[in-house]
C-alpha positions in Angstrom: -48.5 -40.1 -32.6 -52.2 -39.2 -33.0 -53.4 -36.0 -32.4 -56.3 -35.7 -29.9 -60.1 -35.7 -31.6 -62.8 -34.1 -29.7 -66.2 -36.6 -29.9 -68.4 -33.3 -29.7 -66.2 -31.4 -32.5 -66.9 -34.3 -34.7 -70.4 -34.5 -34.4 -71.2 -31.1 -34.7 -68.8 -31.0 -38.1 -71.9 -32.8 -39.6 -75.3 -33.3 -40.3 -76.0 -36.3 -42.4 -77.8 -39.2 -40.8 -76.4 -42.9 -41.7 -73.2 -41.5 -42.9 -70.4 -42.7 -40.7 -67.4 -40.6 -39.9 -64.2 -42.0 -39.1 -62.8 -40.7 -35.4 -59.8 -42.9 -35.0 -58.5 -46.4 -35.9 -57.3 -48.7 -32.8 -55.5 -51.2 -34.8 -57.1 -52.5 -37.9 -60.0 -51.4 -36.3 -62.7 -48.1 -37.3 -64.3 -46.0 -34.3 -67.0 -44.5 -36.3 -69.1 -42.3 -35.3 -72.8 -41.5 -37.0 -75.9 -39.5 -36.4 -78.4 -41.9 -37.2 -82.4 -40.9 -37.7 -85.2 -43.3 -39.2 -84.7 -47.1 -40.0 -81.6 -48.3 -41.4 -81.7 -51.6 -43.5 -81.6 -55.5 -42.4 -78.4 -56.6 -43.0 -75.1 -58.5 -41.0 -71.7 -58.7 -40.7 -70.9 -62.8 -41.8 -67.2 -62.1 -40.3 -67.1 -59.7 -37.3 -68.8 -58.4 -34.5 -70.3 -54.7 -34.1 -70.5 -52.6 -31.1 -72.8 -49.8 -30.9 -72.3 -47.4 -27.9 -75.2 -44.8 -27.9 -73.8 -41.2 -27.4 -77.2 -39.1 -27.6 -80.6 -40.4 -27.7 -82.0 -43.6 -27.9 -81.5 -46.4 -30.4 -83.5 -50.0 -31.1 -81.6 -52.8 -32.9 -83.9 -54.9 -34.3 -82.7 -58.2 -34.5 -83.0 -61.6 -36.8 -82.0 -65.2 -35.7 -83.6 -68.8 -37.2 -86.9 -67.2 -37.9 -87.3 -65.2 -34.3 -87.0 -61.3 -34.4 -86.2 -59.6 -31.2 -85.5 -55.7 -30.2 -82.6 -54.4 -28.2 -83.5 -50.7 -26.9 -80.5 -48.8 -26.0 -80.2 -45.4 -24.4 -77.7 -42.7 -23.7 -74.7 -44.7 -22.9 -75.9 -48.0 -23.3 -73.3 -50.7 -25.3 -74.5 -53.2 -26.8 -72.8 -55.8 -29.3 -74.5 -57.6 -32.7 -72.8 -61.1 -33.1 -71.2 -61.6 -36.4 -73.8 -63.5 -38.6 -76.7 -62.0 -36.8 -79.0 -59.9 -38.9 -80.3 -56.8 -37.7 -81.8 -53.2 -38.6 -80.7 -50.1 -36.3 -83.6 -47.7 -36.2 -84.1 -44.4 -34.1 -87.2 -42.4 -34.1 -86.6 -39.6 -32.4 -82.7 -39.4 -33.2 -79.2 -40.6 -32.0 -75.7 -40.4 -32.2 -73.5 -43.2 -32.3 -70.1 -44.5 -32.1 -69.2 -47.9 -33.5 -66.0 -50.0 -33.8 -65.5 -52.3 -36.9 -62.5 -53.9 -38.6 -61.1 -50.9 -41.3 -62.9 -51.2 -44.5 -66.4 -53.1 -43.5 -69.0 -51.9 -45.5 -71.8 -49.8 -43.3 -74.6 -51.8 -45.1 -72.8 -55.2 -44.2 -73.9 -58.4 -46.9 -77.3 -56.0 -48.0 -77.5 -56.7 -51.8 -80.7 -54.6 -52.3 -81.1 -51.2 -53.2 -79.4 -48.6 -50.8 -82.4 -45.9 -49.8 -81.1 -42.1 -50.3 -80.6 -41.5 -46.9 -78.2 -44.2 -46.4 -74.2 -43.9 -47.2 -73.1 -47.5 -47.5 -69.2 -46.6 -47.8 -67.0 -47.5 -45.1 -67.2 -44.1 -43.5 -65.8 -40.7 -44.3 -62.4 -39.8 -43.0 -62.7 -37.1 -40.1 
């Protein structure tokens, strides 16, 4: 068995934005969870879904389909879910802490082939 994790614990165990931690796995499945400040870059996930859940502050996830672009503005608690395929950019002005859940090993930068901005940890996430 598991031992318990404490959400807050976590989160106060670190200070880097964009760089996901690794809480649990449910499965073959990552709960992450990141302190995310700024714009992230536009990228998807061609073969899964991922859920955001917005722990502290306020996230937008901008969003890319067949040439439309639309926003998603989340708040504390608020869940929403990118569709595999879809191409979006998380951004948060003012600051936020998030938990996501992704299949073990997905790449936090998702099919983005450009250059990775400083700021940004593309790995999968950093064991807790």
């Amino acid at each position: 068995m598991n031992p318990s994790t404490n959400i807050d614990s976590v989160l106060a165990s670190f200070e880097e934005r964009w760089s996901p931690r690794i809480l649990t796995r449910v499965n073959e499945y990552d709960v992450r969870l990141a302190k995310i400040e700024g714009r992230f870059v536009w990228h998807s996930h061609p073969d899964t879904d991922e859920l955001f859940i917005v722990l502290d502050g306020s996230l937008d996830i901008h969003l890319r389909e067949s040439g439309e672009e639309t926003t998603v503005h989340l708040a504390r608690h608020d869940v929403f879910v990118v569709p595999r395929g879809i191409e979006h950019c998380p951004e948060s002005s003012g600051g936020a802490a998030v938990m996501l859940l992704e299949p073990t090993g997905t790449l936090s930068t998702g099919d983005y082939d450009g250059a990775i901005p400083a700021h940004i940890d593309s790995t999968t996430g950093v064991e807790v």
